[in-house]
C-alpha positions in Angstrom: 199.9 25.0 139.6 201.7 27.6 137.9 204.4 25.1 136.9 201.0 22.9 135.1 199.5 26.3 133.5 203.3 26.6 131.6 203.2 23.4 130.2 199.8 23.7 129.0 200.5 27.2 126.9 203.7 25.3 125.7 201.4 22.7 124.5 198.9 24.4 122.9 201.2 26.8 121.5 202.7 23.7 119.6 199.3 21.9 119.1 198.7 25.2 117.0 202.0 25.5 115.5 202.1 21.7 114.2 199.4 22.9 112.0 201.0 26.4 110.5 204.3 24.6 109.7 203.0 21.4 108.2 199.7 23.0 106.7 200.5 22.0 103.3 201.5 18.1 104.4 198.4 17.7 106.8 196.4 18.7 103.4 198.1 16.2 101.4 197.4 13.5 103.7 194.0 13.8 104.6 192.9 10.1 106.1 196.9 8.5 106.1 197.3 10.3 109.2 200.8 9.8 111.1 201.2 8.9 114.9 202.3 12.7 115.4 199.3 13.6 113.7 196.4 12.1 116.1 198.8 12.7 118.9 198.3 16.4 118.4 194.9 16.3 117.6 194.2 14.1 121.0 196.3 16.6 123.0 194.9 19.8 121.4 191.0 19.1 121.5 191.9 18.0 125.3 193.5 21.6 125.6 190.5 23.3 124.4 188.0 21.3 126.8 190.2 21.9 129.6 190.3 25.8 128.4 186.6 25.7 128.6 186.5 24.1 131.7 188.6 26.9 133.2 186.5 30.1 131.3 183.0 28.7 130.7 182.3 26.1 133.4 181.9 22.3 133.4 178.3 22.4 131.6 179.3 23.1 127.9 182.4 20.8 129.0 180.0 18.3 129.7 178.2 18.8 126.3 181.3 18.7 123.9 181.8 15.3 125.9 178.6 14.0 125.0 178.8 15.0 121.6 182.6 13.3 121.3 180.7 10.2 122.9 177.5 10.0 121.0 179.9 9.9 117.6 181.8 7.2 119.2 178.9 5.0 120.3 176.8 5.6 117.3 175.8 1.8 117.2 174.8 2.1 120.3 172.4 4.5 120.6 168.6 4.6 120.2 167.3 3.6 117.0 165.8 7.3 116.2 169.8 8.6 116.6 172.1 5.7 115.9 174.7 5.8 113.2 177.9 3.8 112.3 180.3 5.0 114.8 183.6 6.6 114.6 186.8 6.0 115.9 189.0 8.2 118.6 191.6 8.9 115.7 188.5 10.0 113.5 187.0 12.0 115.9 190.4 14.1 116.7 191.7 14.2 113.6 188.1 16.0 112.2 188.1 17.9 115.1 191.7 19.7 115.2 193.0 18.9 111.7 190.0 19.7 109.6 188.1 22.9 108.9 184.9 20.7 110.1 185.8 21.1 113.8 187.6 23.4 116.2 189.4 25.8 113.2 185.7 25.6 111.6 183.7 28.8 111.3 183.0 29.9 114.6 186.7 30.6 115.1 187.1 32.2 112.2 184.5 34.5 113.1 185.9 35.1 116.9 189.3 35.7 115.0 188.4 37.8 112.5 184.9 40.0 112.7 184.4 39.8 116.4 187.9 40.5 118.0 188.1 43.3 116.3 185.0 44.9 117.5 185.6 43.6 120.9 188.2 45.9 121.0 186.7 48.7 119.5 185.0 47.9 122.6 187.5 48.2 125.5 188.9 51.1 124.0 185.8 52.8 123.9 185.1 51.9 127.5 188.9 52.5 128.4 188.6 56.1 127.4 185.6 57.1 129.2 183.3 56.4 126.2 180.9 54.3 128.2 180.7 56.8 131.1 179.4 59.0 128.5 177.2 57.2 126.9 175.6 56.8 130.7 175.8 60.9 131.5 174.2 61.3 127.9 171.5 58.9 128.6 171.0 60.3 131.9 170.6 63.5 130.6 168.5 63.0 128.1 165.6 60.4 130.0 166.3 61.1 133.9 163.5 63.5 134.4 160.9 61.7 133.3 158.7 59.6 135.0 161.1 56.6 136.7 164.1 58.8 135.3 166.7 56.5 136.0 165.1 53.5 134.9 165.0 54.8 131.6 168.4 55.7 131.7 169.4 52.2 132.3 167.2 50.9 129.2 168.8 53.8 127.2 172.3 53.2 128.2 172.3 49.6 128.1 171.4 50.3 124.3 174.3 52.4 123.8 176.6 50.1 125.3 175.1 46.4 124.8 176.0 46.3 121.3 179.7 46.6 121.7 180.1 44.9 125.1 178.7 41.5 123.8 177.9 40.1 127.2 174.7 40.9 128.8 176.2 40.4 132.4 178.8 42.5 132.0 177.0 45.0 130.6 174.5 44.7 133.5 177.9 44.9 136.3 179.2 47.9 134.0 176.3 50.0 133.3 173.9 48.5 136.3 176.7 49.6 139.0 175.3 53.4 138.0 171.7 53.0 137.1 170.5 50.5 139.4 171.4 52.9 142.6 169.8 55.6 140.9 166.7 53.4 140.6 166.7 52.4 144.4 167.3 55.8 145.0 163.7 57.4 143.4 161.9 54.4 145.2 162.6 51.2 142.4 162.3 48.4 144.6 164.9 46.5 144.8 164.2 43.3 142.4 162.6 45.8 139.9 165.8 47.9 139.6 167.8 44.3 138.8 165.4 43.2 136.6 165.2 46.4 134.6 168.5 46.8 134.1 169.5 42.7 133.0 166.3 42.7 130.7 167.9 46.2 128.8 171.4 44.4 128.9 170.0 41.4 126.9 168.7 43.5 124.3 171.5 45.0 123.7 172.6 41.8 121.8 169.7 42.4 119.7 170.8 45.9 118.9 172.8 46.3 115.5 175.9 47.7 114.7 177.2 44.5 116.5 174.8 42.4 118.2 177.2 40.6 120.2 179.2 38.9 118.0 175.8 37.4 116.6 175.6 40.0 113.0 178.6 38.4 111.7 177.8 35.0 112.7 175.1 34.9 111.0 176.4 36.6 108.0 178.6 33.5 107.6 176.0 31.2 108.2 173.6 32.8 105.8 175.9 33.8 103.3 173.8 37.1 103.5 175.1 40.7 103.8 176.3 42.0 107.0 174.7 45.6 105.8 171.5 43.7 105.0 171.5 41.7 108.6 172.1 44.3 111.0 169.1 46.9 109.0 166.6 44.1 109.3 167.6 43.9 113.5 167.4 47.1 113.8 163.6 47.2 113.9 163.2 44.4 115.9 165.6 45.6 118.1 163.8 48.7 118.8 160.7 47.3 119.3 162.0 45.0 122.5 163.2 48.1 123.6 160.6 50.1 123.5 158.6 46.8 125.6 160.6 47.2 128.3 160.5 51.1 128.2 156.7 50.9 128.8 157.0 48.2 131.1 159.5 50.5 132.9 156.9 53.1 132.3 154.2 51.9 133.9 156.2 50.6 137.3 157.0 53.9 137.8 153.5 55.6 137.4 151.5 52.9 138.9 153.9 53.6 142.6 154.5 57.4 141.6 158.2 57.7 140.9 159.1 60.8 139.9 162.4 61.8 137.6 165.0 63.7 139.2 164.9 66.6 139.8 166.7 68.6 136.5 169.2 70.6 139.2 170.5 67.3 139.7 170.9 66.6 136.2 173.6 66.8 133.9 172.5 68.7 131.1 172.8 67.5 127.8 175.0 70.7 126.4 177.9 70.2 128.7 177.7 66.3 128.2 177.7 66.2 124.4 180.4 68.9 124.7 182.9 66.8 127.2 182.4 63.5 125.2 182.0 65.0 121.6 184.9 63.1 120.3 183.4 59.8 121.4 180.8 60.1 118.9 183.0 60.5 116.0 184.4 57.1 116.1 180.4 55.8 115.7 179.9 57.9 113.1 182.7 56.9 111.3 181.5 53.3 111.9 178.2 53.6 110.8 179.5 55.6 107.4 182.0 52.5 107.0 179.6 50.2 107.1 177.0 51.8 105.1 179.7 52.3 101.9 180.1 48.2 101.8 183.6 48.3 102.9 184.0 44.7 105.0 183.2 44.7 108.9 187.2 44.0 109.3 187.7 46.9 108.1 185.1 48.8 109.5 186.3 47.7 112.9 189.9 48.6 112.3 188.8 52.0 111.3 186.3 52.6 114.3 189.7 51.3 116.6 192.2 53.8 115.3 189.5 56.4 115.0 188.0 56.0 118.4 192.4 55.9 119.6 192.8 59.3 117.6 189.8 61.4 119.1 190.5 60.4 122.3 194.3 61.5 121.9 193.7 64.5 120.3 190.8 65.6 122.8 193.1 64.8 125.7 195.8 66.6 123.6 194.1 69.7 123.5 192.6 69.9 127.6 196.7 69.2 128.2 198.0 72.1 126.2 194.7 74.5 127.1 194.6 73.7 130.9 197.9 75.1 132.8 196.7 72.9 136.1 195.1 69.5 136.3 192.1 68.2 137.4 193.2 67.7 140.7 194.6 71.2 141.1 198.4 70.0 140.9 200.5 71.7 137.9 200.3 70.2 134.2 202.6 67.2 133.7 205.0 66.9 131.4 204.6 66.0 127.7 206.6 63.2 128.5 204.5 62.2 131.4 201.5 63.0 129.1 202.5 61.3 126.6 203.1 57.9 129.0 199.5 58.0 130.8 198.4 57.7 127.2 200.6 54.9 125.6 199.4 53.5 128.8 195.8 53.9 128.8 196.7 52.0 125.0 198.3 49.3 126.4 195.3 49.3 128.9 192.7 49.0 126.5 194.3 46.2 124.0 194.6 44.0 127.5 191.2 44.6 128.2 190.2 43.7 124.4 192.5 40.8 124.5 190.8 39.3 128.3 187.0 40.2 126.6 187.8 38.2 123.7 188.6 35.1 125.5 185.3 34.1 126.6 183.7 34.4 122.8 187.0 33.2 121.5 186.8 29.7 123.9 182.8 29.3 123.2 184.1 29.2 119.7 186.4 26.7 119.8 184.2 24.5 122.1 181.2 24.9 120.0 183.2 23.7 117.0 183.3 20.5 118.9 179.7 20.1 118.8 179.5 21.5 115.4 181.7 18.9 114.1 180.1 16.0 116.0 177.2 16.7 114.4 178.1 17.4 110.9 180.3 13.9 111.3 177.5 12.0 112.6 174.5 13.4 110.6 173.3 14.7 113.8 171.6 17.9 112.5 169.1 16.2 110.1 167.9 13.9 112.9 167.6 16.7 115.0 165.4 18.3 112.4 163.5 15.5 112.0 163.0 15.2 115.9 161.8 18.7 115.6 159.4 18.1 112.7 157.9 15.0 113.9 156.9 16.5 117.4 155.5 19.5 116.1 153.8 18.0 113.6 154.7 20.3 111.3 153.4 23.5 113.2 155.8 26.1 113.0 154.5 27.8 116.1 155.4 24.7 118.3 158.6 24.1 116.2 159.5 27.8 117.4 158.5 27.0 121.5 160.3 23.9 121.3 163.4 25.7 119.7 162.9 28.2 122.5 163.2 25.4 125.4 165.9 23.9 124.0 167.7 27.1 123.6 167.0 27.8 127.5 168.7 24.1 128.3 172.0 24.9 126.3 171.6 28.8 127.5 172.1 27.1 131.3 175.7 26.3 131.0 176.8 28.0 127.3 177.2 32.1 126.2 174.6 32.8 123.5 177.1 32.9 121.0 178.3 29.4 121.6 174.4 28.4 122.6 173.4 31.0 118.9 175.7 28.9 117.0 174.5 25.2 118.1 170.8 25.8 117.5 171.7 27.4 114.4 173.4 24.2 113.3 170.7 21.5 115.0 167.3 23.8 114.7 168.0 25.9 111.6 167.3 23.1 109.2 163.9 22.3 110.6 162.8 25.8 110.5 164.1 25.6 106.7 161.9 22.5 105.8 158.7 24.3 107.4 159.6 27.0 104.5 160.3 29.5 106.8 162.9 32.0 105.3 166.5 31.4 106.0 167.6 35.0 107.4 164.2 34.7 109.4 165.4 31.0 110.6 168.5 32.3 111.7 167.2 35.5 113.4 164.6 33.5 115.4 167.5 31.3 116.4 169.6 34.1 117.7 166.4 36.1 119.3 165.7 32.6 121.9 169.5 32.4 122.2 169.4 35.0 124.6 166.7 33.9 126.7 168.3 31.9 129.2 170.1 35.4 130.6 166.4 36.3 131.5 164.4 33.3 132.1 164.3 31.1 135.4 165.9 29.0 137.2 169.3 30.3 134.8 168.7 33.9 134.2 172.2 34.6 134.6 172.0 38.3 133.2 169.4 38.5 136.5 171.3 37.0 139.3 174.0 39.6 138.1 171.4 42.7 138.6 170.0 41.5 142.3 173.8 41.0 143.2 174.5 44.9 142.7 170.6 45.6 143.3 171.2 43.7 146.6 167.9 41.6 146.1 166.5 38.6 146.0 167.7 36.6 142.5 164.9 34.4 142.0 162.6 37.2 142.6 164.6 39.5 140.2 164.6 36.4 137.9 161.1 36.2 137.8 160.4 40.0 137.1 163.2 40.4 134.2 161.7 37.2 132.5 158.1 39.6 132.5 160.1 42.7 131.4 161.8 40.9 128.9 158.8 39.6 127.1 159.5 40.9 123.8 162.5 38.2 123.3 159.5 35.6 123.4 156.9 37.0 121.5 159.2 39.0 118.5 160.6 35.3 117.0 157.2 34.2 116.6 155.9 37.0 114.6 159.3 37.0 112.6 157.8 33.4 111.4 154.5 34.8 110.5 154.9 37.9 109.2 157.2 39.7 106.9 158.5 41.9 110.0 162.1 41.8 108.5 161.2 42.8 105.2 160.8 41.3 101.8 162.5 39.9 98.4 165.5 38.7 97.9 167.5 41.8 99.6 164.4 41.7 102.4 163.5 45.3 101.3 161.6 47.0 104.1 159.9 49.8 102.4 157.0 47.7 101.3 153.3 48.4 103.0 153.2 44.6 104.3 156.2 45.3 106.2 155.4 48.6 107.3 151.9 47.5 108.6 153.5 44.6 110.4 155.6 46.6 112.4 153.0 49.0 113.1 150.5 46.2 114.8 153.4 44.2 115.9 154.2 47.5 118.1 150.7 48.2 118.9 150.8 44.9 119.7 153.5 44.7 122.2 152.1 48.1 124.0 148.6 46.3 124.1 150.2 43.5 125.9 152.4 45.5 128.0 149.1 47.1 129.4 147.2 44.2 129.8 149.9 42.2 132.1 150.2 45.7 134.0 147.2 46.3 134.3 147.9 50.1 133.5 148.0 52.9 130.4 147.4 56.1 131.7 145.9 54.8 135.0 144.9 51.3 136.6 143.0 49.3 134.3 139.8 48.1 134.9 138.9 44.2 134.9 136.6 44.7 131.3 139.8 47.1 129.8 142.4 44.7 130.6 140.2 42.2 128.8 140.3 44.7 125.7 144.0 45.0 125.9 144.3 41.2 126.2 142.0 40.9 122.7 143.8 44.1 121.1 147.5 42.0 121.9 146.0 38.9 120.0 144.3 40.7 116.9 147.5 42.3 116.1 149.9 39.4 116.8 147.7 37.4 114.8 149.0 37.4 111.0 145.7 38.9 109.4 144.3 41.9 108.2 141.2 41.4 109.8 142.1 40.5 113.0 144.7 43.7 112.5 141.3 45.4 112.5 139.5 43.8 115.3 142.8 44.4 117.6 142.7 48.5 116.7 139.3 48.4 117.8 139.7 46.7 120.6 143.3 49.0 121.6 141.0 52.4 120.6 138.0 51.1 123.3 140.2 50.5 126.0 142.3 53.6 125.2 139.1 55.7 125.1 138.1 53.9 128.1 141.3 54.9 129.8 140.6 58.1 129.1 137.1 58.3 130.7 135.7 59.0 133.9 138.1 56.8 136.5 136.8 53.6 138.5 138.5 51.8 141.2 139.6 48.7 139.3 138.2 46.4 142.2 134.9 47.8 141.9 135.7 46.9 137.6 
């Protein structure tokens, strides 16, 4: 096997190389290909499916295939999806030797924007800035009401946006929170589910959104800057969902924070991981100043690299002992455990970026089918002709395809073919493109919450040591802000407006104000609880106050604050047994 594994890097390494050392030829040629020229192409699109196979799994192996196939068999196919039909030299040729297919955009991105982050990434995590992030949140939410639940939430906002997975976050971040959740009475499945429905948010949460920020930039043609300050709203809002959903667990079965001896206190944390902030700042001021998000993420890697040397630098010459009580090693050895912990981090960068890097490549495959074969407008039509032109059921049936490809494909692969076949629907219902593409993403994530996949879940009950259909089911209620958030995008101006999608405007304001409202009305209704158990008549006023402000009216904005203020007022009344209510 290890023999077969060398002979496949010495063939893709020359798959690749065929095209940097006859770039110029391979341009000049375009349709007289030579033999050498579909022999490569056959050989290197068979490389990358097989690469696929061996990260991903054989389900998006399974779809490139069908794709390849369905451009081959065009005549063949059902009269609503036939076309002329291509040839096998066609289809390999497009796919490895053209900017249409596997070197197409989503590469480009992986290569560029998002490897460079991902390791911004794995250094910060290398040098103990994602144990600090944890402490910090720990510190700052533990004790509160279902302390450690919030921690988890908080964290997994930290963290999510550079990890880009939600089930490693979970494994990362849920290996600390989750036992700390069991341990102030969180059952079991509730503990999972809390912590995989905060990790899938935190590819919702901008600087980096999982890859998904500069994705869509390329897609859209539209800022980075301006894409991730339009998230960051939205963002917030799914977090603050699950937060009262977490919220009202604990206070409806009495878990209590911990107690603040047990705490580490927020002084001493920011103190010990001060320099781990600095490379975020210096990130954030990149960004904001319009320098590229290359550069930004080149910066934020030698940054976060220098703090964390100089900090270590400074406990080596200040501390005559270790840690550990032994004496103080050398410089040399120093100076070794740190070009180490380097070497450490760029192979962790390097092993993170494979999975993004291979769903690239893989979804190229499908991207270039279905540029080749006209796919994408049929797709749209398919779309517009069962929803009959109702953007609401264009959106739902969006989201249930996105949960079929999100059973076998990462979101950025799964982000990156429903941008390509669903996009243009939403387009031809009028519905803005950044808000097209940001509805897109949001249901791209869905399938690490929602049953019978929920991948991001069956990750949780492994370290929550539950059951994983039962922790499936809970994260997909915790999580139900990814559902609802999309739809409103479509209907109201929640990402701002213009051109530049300004959000200082009163229409946006006032949608995110009854947009939130909203989502805390509904939180309490499904609960059952705000500040105690809800009665039978107040659930029903939280159910009405949920659809006045989701609805895109002022008027039924009005109807919905009265109906939040009676049941809030009710709340706050003389308590009765909800089953007497």
């Amino acid at each position: 096997m290890v023999i077969v594994d060398w002979v496949l890097a010495a063939a893709s390494v020359y798959c690749t190389a065929y095209i940097c050392l006859n770039l110029g030829a391979i341009f000049e040629r375009q349709g007289d290909w030579l033999a050498s020229d579909r022999l490569v192409s056959i050989i290197g699109t068979l490389l990358v499916l097989e690469a696929c196979r061996r990260v991903i799994g054989g389900f998006m192996v399974s779809i490139c295939t069908v794709a390849m196939l369905y451009a081959y068999f065009g005549p063949h196919m059902p009269e609503l999806i036939i076309h002329k039909g291509y040839s096998v030299e066609r289809i390999a040729t497009t796919l490895w030797l053209t900017t249409e297919g596997i070197f197409g955009l989503p590469i480009g991105v992986a290569a560029t924007f998002v490897f460079v982050f991902v390791l911004f990434g794995a250094f910060l995590e290398t040098t103990g800035g994602g144990n600090f992030f944890i402490e910090m949140a720990y510190a700052l939410t533990g004790r509160f009401s279902g302390g450690p639940a919030k921690t988890a939430v908080v964290a997994s906002g930290f963290m999510g946006s550079v990890s880009g997975s939600a089930v490693g976050n979970v494994v990362a971040t849920g290996s600390f929170t989750i036992p700390m959740m069991k341990k102030v009475g969180y059952r079991p499945h509730v503990a999972g589910a809390i912590e995989a429905a905060a990790s899938t948010g935190g590819q919702l949460m901008p600087p980096i959104m999982g890859a998904g920020a500069f994705l869509m930039a390329e897609f859209t043609n539209i800022s980075y800057l301006t894409i991730i300050k339009v998230a960051l709203m939205p963002a917030i809002m799914y977090y603050a969902t699950v937060l009262f959903f977490v919220h009202y667990e604990a206070k409806k079965y009495g878990l209590e924070g911990q107690p603040k001896a047990e705490l580490p206190r927020v002084g001493q944390v920011f103190k010990g991981g001060l320099h781990f902030i600095i490379p975020v700042l210096i990130l954030i001021y990149v960004l904001v100043n319009n320098y590229s998000p290359m550069m930004a993420g080149f910066v934020a890697v030698i940054s976060t690299v220098a703090a964390s040397l100089m900090a270590n630098a400074v406990r080596w010459s200040m501390s005559p002992v270790a840690a550990d009580g032994t004496a103080r090693p050398a410089l040399s050895r120093f100076a070794g455990g740190e070009l180490k912990g380097i070497l450490q981090a760029l192979e962790k960068g390097a092993k993170s970026a494979i999975m993004v890097s291979i769903a690239c490549a893989a979804a190229g495959i499908i991207v270039g089918m279905v540029t080749l074969t006209g796919m994408g407008l049929k797709f749209s039509s398919l779309v517009l002709d069962l929803s009959y032109g109702i953007e609401v059921l264009a959106i739902l049936l969006i989201g249930i395809a996105s949960l079929v490809l999100g059973m076998g494909l990462p979101v950025t692969a799964s982000y990156i073919v429903l941008a390509t076949l669903a996009g243009p629907a939403l387009l031809d219902m009028g519905v803005p493109l950044l808000v097209s593409h940001m509805i897109v993403f949001w249901y791209s994530q869905d399938a690490n919450v929602t049953p019978p996949v929920s991948l991001a879940s069956f990750a949780g009950a492994g370290v929550a040591g539950a059951n994983p259909m039962r922790t499936a089911f809970t994260s997909w209620k915790l999580a139900k802000g990814l559902y609802i958030l999309p739809i409103v995008m479509a209907y109201r101006p929640l990402l701002g407006m213009g051109e530049h999608y300004e959000l200082l405007h009163w229409p946006v304001v006032l949608s995110m104000i009854s947009t939130m409202l909203g989502l805390i009305a509904f939180a309490s209704a499904l609960e059952r609880f705000f500040v105690r158990r809800a009665t039978w008549v107040e659930t029903l006023l939280f159910w009405l106050a949920a659809a006045g402000f989701f609805w895109p009216t002022y008027w039924s904005d009005g109807l919905g604050l009265v109906a939040f203020l009676a049941a809030v007022i009710m709340q706050k009344g003389p308590h009765v047994d909800p089953a007497a209510g």
